[in-house]
TORKOL-4160 file (C-alpha; in steps of 0.2 Angstrom, whole numbers, padded with zeros to 4 digits, m for minus):
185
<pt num="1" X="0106" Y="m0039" Z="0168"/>
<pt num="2" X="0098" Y="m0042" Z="0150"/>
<pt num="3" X="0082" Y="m0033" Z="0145"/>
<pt num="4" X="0071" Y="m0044" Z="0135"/>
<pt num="5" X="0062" Y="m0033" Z="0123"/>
<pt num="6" X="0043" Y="m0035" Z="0126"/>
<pt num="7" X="0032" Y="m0042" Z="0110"/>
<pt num="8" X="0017" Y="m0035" Z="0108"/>
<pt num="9" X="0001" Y="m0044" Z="0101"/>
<pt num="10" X="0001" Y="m0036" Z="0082"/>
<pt num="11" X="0019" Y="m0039" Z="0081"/>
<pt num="12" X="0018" Y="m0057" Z="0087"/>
<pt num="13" X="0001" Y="m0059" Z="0073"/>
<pt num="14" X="0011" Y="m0052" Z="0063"/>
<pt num="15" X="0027" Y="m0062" Z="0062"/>
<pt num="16" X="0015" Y="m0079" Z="0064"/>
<pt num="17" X="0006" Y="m0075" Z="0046"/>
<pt num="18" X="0022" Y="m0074" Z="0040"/>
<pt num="19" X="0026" Y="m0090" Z="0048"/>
<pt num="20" X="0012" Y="m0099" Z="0042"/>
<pt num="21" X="0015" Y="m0095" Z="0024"/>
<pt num="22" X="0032" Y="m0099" Z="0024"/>
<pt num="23" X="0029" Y="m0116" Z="0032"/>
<pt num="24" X="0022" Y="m0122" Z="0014"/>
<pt num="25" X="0037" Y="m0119" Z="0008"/>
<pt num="26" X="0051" Y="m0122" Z="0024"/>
<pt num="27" X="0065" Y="m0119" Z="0011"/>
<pt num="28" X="0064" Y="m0101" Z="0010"/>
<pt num="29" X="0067" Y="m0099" Z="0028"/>
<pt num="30" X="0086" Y="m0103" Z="0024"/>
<pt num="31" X="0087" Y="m0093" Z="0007"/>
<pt num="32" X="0093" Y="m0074" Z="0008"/>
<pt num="33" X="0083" Y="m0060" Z="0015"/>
<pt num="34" X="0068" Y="m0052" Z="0014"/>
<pt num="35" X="0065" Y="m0042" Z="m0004"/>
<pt num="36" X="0060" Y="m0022" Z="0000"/>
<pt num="37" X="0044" Y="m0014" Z="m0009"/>
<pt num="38" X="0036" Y="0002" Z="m0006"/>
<pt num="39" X="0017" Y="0004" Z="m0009"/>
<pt num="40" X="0005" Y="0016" Z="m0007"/>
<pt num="41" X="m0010" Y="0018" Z="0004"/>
<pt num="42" X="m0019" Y="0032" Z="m0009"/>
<pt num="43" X="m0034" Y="0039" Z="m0001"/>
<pt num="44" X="m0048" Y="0053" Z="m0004"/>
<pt num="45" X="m0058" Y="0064" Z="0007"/>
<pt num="46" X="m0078" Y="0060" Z="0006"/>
<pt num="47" X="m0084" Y="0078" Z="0006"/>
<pt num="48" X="m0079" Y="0090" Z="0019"/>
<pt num="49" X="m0080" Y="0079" Z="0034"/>
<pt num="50" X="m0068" Y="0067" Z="0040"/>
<pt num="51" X="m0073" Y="0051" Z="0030"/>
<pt num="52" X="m0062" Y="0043" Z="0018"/>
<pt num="53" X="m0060" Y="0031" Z="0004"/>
<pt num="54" X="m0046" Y="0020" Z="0001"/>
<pt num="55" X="m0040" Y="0013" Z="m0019"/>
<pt num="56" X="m0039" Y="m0003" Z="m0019"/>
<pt num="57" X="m0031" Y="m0010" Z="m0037"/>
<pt num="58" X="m0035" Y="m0027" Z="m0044"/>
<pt num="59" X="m0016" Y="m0036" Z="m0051"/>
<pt num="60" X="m0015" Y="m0040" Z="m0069"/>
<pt num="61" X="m0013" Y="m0058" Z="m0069"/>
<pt num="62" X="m0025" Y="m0066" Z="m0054"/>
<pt num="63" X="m0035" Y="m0049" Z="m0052"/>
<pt num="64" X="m0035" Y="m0051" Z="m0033"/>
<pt num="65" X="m0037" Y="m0035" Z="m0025"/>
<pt num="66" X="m0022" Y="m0027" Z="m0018"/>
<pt num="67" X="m0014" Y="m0009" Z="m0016"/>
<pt num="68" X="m0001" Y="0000" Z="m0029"/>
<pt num="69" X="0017" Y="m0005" Z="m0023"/>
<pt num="70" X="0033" Y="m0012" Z="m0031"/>
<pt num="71" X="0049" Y="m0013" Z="m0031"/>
<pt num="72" X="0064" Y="0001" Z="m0024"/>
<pt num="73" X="0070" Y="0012" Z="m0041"/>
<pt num="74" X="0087" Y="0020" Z="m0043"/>
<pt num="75" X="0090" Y="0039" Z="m0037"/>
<pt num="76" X="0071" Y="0039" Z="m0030"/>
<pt num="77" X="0066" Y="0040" Z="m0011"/>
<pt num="78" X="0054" Y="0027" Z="m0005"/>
<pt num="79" X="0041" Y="0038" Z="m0005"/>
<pt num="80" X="0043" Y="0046" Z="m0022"/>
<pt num="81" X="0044" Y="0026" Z="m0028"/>
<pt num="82" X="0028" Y="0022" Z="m0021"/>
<pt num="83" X="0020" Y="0039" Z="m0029"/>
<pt num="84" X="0028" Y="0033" Z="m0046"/>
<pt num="85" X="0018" Y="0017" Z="m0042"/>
<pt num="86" X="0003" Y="0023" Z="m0039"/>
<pt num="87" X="0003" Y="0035" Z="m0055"/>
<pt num="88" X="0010" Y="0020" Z="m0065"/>
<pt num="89" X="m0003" Y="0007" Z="m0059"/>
<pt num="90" X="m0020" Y="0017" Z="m0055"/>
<pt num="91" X="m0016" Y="0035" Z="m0061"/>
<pt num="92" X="m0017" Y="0045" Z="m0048"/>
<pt num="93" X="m0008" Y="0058" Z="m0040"/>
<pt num="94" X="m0008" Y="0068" Z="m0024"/>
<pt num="95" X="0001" Y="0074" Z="m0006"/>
<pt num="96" X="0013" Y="0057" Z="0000"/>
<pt num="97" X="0019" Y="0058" Z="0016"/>
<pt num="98" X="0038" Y="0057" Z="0018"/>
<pt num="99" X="0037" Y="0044" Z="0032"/>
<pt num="100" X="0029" Y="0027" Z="0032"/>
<pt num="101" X="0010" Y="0024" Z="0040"/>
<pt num="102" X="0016" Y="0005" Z="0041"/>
<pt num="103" X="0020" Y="m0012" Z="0035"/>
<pt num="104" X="0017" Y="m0028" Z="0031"/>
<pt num="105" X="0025" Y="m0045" Z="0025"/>
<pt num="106" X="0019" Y="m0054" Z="0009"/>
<pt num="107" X="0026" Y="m0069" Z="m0003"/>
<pt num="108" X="0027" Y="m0064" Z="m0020"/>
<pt num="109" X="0024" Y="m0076" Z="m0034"/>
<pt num="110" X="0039" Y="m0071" Z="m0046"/>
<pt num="111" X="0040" Y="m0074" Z="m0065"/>
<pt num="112" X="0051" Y="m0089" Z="m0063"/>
<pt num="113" X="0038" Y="m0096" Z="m0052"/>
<pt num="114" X="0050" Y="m0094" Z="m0038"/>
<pt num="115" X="0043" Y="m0084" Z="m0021"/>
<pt num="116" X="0052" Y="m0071" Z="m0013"/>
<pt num="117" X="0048" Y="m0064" Z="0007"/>
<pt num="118" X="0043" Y="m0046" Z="0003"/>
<pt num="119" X="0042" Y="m0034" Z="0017"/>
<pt num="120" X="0031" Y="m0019" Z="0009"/>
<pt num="121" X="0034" Y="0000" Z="0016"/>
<pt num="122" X="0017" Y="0010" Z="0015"/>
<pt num="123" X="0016" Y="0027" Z="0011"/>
<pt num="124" X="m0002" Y="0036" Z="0012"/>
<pt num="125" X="m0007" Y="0048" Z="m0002"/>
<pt num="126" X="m0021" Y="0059" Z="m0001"/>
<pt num="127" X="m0027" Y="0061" Z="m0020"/>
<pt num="128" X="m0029" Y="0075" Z="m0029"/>
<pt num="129" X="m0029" Y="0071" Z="m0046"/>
<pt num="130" X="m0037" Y="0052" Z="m0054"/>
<pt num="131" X="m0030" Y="0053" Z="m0072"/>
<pt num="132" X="m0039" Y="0041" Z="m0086"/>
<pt num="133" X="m0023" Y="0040" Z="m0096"/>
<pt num="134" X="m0008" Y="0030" Z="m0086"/>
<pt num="135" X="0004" Y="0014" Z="m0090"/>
<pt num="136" X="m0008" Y="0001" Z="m0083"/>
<pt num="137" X="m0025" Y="0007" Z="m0089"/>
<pt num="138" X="m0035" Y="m0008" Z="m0094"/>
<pt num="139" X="m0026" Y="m0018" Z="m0084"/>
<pt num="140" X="m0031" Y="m0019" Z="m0069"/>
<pt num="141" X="m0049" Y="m0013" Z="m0061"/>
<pt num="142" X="m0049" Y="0003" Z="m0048"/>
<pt num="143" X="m0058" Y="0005" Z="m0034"/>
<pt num="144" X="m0063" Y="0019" Z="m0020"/>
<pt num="145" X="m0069" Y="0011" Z="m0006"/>
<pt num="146" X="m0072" Y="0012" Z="0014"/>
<pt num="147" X="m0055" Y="0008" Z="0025"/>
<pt num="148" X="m0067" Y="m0009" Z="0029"/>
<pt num="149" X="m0071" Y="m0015" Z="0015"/>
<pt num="150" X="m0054" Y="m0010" Z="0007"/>
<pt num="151" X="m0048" Y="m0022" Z="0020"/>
<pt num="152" X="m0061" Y="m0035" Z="0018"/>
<pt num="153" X="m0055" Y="m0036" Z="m0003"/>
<pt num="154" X="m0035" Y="m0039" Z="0002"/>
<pt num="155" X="m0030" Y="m0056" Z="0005"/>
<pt num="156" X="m0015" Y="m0052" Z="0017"/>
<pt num="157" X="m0017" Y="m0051" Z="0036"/>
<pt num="158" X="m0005" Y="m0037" Z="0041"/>
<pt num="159" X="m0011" Y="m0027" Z="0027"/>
<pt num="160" X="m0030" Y="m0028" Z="0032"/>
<pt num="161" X="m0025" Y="m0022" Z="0050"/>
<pt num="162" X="m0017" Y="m0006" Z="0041"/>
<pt num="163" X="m0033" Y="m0004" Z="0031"/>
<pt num="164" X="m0046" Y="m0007" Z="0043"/>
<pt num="165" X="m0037" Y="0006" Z="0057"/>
<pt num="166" X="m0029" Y="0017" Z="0042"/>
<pt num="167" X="m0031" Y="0037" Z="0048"/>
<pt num="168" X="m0021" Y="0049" Z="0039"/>
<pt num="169" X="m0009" Y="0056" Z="0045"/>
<pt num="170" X="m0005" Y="0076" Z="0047"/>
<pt num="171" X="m0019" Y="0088" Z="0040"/>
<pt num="172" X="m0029" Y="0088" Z="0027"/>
<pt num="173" X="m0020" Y="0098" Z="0012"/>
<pt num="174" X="m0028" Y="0111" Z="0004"/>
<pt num="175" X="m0039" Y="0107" Z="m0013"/>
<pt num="176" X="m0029" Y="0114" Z="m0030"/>
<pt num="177" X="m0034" Y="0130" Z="m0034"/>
<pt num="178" X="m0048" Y="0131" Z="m0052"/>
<pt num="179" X="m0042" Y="0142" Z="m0067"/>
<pt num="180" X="m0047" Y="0160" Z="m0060"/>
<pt num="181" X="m0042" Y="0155" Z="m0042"/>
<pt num="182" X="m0055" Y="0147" Z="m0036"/>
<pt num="183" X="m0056" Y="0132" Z="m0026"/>
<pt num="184" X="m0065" Y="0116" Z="m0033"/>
<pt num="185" X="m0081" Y="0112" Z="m0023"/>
């Protein structure tokens, strides 16, 4: 007797916002696979409680609002690329997790004007350190804000889900020590 795999409702949203895009342009049903990226959910502790902000990143070209993330590098895991990432495009740094909180499924506009199916790892960050000197400094615009309005700035559905319901994952890691061996208020 054959199992049939039960689908549940996010997957089933999920795969139809896919479809919906993709049904604009049918021909890139038929062409290749889906493109791997990694991307970074980068997060900060409000205080001592248990509220957070979420960094949402503006892109270079159509500023929309979206989270670092890009493309798989040579010799690096997929968590130290989306770190990379997130230095390189909002200059931050912090504790990644090693395993991915989610993902979600996007078209990207490429430079040849072609569009690519992406399917985007996520890897959550809790920030320790926001640098004013990165790569992309003055090119995008950087913002802390809460895991709903986070959501409500994206434009893709699966990745609003992820924001909106985002809790961290492990605990909370310790803040760095001050120069004397204190710790920072």
């Amino acid at each position: 007797m054959k199992l049939l795999k039960k689908v549940t409702k996010k997957q089933t949203n999920q795969a139809g916002h896919l479809l919906q895009q993709l049904a604009t342009m049918p021909a890139k049903l038929f062409q290749g696979a889906f493109r791997q990226q990694y991307g970074a959910v980068c997060f900060r502790y409000i205080g001592r409680g248990d509220e957070i902000e979420i960094l949402v990143i503006t892109t270079r070209e159509s500023r929309r609002w979206v989270i670092p993330k890009g493309w798989p590098m040579k010799k690096k895991k997929p968590y130290r690329a989306a770190a990379i990432e997130a230095w390189q495009e909002a200059g931050v740094r912090g504790h990644t997790r090693k395993k991915p909180v989610g993902r979600y499924t996007y078209l990207k506009w490429l430079d040849d004007g072609d569009v690519a199916p992406c399917i985007v790892d996520l890897f959550q960050i809790e920030v320790k350190s926001v640098s004013d000197d990165f790569k992309e400094r003055g090119e995008r615009v950087l913002a802390w804000v809460s895991p709903d309005e986070a959501a409500r700035r994206v434009r893709e559905i699966e990745l609003k889900s992820i924001l909106v319901e985002f809790k961290p994952q492990g605990p909370r890691q310790a803040e760095p020590a001050r120069p004397g061996g204190r710790k920072s208020a």
